[in-house]
N, CA, C and O of each residue as an XYZ file, in Angstrom:
400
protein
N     -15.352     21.753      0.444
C     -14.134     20.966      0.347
C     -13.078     21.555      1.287
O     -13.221     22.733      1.613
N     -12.183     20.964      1.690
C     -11.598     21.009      3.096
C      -9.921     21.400      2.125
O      -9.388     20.717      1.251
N      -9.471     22.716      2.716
C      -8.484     23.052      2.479
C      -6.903     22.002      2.383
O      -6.961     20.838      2.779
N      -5.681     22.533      1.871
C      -4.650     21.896      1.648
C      -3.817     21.910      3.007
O      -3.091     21.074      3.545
N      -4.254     23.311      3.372
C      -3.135     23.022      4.729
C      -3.619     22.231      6.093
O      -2.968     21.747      7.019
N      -5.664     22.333      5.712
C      -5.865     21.604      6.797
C      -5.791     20.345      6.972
O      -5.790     19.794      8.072
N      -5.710     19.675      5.652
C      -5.899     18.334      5.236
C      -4.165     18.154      5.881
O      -3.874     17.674      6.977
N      -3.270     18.649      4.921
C      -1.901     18.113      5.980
C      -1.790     18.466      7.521
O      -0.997     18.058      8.369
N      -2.756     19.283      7.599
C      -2.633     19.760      9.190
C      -3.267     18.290     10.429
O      -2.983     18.198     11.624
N      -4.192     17.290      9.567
C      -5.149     16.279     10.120
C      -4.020     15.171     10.217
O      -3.924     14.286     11.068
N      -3.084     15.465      9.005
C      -2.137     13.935      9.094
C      -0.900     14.184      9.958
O      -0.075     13.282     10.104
N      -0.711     15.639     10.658
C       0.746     15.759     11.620
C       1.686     16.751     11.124
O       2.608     17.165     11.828
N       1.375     17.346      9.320
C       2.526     17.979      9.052
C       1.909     19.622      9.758
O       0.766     20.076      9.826
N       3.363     20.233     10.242
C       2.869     21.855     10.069
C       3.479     22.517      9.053
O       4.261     22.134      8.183
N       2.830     23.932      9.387
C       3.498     24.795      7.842
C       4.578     25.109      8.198
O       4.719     25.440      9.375
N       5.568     25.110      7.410
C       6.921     25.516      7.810
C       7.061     26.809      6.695
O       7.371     26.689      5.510
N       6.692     28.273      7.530
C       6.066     29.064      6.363
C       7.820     29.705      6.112
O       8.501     30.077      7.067
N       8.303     29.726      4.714
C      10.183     30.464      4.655
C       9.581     32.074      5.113
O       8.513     32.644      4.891
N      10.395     32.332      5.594
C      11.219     33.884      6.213
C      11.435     34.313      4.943
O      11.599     33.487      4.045
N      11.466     35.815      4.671
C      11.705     36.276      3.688
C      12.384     36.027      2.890
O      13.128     35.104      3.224
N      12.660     36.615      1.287
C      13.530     36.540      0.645
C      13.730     38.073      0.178
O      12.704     38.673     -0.144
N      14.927     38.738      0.114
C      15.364     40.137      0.094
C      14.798     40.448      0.675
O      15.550     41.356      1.030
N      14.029     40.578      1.215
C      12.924     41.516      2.323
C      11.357     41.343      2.143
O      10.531     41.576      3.026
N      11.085     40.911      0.892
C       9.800     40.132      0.398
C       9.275     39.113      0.297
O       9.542     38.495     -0.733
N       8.233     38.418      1.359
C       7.708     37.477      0.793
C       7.556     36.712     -0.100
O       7.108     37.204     -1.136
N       7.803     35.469     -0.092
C       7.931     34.718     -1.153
C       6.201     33.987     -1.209
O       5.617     33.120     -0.559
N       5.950     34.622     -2.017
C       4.267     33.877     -2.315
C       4.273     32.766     -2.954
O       3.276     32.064     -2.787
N       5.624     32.122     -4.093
C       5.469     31.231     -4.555
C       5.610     30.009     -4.165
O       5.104     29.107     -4.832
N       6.441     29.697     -2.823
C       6.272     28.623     -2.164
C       6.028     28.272     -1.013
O       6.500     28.991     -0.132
N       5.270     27.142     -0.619
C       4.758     26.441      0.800
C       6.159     24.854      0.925
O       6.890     24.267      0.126
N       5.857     24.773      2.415
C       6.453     23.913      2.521
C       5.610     23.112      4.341
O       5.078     23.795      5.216
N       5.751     21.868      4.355
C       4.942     21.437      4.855
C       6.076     19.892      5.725
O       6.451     18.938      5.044
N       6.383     20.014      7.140
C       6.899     19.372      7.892
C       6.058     18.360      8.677
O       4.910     18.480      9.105
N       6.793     17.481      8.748
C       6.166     16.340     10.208
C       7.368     15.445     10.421
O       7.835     14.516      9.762
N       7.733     16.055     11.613
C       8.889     15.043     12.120
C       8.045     13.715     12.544
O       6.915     13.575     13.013
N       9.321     12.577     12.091
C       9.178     10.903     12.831
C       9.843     10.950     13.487
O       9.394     10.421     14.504
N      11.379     11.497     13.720
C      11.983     11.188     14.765
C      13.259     12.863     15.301
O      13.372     13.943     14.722
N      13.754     12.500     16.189
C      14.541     13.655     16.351
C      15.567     13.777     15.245
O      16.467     14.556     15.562
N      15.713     13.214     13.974
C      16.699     13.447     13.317
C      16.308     13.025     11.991
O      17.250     12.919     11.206
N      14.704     12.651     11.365
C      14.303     12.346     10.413
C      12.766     13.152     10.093
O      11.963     13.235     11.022
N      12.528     13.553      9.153
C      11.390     14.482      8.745
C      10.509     14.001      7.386
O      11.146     13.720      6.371
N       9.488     13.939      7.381
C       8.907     14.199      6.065
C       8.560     15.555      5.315
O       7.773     16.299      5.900
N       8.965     15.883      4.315
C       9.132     17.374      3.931
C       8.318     17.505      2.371
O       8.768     17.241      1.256
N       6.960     18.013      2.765
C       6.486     18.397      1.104
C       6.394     19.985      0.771
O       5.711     20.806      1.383
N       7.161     20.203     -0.237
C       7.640     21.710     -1.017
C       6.861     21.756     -1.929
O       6.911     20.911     -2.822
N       5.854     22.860     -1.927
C       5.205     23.552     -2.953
C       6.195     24.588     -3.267
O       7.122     25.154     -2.689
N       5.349     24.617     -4.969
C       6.037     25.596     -5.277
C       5.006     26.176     -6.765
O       4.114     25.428     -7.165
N       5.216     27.301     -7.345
C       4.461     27.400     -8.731
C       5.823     27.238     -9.743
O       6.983     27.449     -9.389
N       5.419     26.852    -10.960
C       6.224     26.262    -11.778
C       5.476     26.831    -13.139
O       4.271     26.793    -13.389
N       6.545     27.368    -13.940
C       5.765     28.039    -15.551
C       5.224     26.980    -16.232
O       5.796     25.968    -16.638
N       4.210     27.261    -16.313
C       3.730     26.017    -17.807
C       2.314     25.545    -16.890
O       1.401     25.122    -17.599
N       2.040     25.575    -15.376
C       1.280     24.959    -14.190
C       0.227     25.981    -14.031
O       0.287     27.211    -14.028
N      -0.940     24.994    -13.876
C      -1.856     26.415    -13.155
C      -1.855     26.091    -11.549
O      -2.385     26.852    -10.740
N      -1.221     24.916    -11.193
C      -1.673     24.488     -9.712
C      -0.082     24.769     -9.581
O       0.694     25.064    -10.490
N       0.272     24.546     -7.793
C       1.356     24.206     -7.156
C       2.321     22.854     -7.344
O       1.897     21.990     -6.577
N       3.231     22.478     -7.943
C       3.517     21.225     -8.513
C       4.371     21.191     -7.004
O       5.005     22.170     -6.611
N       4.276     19.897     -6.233
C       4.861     19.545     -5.016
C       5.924     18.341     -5.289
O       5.846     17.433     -6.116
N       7.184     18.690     -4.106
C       8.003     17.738     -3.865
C       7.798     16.953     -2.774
O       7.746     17.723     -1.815
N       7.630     15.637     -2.344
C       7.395     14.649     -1.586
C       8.752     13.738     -0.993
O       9.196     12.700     -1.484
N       9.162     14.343      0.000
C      10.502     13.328      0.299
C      10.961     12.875      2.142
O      10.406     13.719      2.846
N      11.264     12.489      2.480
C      11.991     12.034      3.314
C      13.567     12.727      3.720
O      14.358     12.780      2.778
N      13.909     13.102      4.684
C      15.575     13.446      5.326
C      15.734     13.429      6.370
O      15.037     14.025      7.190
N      16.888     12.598      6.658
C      17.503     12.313      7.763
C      18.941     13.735      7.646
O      19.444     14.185      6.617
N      19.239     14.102      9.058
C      19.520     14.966      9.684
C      21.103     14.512     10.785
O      21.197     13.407     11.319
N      21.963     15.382     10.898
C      22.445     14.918     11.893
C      22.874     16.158     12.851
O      22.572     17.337     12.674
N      23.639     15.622     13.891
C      23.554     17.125     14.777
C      24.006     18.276     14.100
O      24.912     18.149     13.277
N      23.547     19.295     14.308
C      24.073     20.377     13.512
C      23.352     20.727     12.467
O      23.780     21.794     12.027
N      22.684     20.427     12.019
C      21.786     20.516     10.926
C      22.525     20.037      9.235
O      22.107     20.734      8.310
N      23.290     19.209      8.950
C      23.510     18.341      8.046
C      22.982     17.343      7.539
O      22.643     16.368      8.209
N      22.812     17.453      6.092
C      21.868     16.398      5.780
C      22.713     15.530      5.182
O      23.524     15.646      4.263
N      22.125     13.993      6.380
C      22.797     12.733      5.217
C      22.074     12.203      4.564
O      22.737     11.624      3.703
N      20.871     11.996      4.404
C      20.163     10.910      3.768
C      19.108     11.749      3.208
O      18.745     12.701      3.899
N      18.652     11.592      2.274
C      17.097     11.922      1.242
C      17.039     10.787      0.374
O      17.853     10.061     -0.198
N      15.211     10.927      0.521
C      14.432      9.769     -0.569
C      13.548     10.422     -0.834
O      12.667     10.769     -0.048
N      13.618     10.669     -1.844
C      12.459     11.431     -2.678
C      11.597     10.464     -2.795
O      12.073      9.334     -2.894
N       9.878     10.641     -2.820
C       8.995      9.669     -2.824
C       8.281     10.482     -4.387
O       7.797      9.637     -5.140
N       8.200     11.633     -4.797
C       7.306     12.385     -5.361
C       7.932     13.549     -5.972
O       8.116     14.460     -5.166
N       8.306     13.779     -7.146
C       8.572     15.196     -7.786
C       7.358     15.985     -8.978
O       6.657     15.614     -9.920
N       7.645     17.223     -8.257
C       7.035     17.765     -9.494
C       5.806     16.969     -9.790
O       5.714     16.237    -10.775
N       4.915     17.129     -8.948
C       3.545     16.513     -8.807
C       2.271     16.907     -8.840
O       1.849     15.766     -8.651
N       0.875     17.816     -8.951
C      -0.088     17.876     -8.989
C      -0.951     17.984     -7.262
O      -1.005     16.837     -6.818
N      -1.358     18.639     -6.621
C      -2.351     18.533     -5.331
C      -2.817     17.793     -5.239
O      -3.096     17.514     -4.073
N      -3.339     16.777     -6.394
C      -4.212     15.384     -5.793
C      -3.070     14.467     -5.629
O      -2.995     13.946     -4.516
N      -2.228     14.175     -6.430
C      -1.521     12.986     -6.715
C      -0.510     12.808     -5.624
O       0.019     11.752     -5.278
N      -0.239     14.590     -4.903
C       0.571     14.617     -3.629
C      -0.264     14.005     -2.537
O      -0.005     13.013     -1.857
N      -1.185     14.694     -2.508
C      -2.330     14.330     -1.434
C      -2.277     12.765     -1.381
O      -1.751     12.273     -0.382
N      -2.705     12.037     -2.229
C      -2.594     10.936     -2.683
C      -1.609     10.064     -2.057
O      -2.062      9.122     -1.407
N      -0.166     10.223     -2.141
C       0.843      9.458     -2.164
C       1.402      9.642     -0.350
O       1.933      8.804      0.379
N       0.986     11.192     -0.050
C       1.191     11.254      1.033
C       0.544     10.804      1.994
O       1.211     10.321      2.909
N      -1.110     10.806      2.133
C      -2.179      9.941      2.659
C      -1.809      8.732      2.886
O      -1.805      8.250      4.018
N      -1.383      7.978      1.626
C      -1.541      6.676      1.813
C       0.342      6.132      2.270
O       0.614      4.945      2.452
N       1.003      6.829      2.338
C       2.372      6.828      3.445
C       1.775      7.171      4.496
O       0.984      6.230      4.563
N       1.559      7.775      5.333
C       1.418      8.439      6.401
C       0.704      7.218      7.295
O       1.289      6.776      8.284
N      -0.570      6.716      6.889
C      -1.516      5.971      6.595
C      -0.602      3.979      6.972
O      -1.032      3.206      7.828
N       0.361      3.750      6.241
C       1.045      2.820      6.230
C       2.150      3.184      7.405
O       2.497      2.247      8.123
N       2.676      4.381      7.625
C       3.611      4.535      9.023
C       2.505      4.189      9.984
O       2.823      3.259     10.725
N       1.509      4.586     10.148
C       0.941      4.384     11.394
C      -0.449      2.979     11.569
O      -1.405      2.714     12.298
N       0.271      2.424     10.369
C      -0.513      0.960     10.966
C       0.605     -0.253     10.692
O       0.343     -1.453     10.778
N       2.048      0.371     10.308
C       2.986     -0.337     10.993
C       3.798     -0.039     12.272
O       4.848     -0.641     12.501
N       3.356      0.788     13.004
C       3.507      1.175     14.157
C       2.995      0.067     15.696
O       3.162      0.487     16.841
């Protein structure tokens, strides 16, 4: 079975791995980019969450403006499961590029 990062790696996102925190690695979260345009991104945030044995992921959309300010977010997906992300993101990704 074909890994998580390669599977987003096939649809355009890269890892957007965070820079430390106090000086330590943060093992508990991934985060996963693919720009559409110079000022709009798709952004899915792993993370571990108490009560979870998997990574529960955020699925969203943000628009950007110069400077790095954010005006716009649409969350598509919270607090979600690896398949159900996989899932929702596939079949977006999937619909951008056969309305293209």
């Amino acid at each position: 079975m074909e890994g998580l990062p390669k599977r987003l790696k096939r649809l355009g996102f890269i890892a957007d791995l965070p820079e430390t925190v106090k000086g330590k690695e943060h093992y508990y979260y991934q985060a996963y980019v693919k720009d559409l345009s110079n000022n709009t991104s798709l952004i899915i945030e792993g993370y571990r969450k108490e009560g979870y044995p998997t990574y529960r992921f955020t699925f969203y959309k943000a628009t950007y403006i110069k400077g790095g300010g954010k005006v716009q977010e649409k969350i598509y997906l919270y607090n979600a499961s690896p398949i159900k992300m996989m899932q929702k993101v596939t079949s977006f990704v999937n619909h951008l590029e056969r309305s293209k």
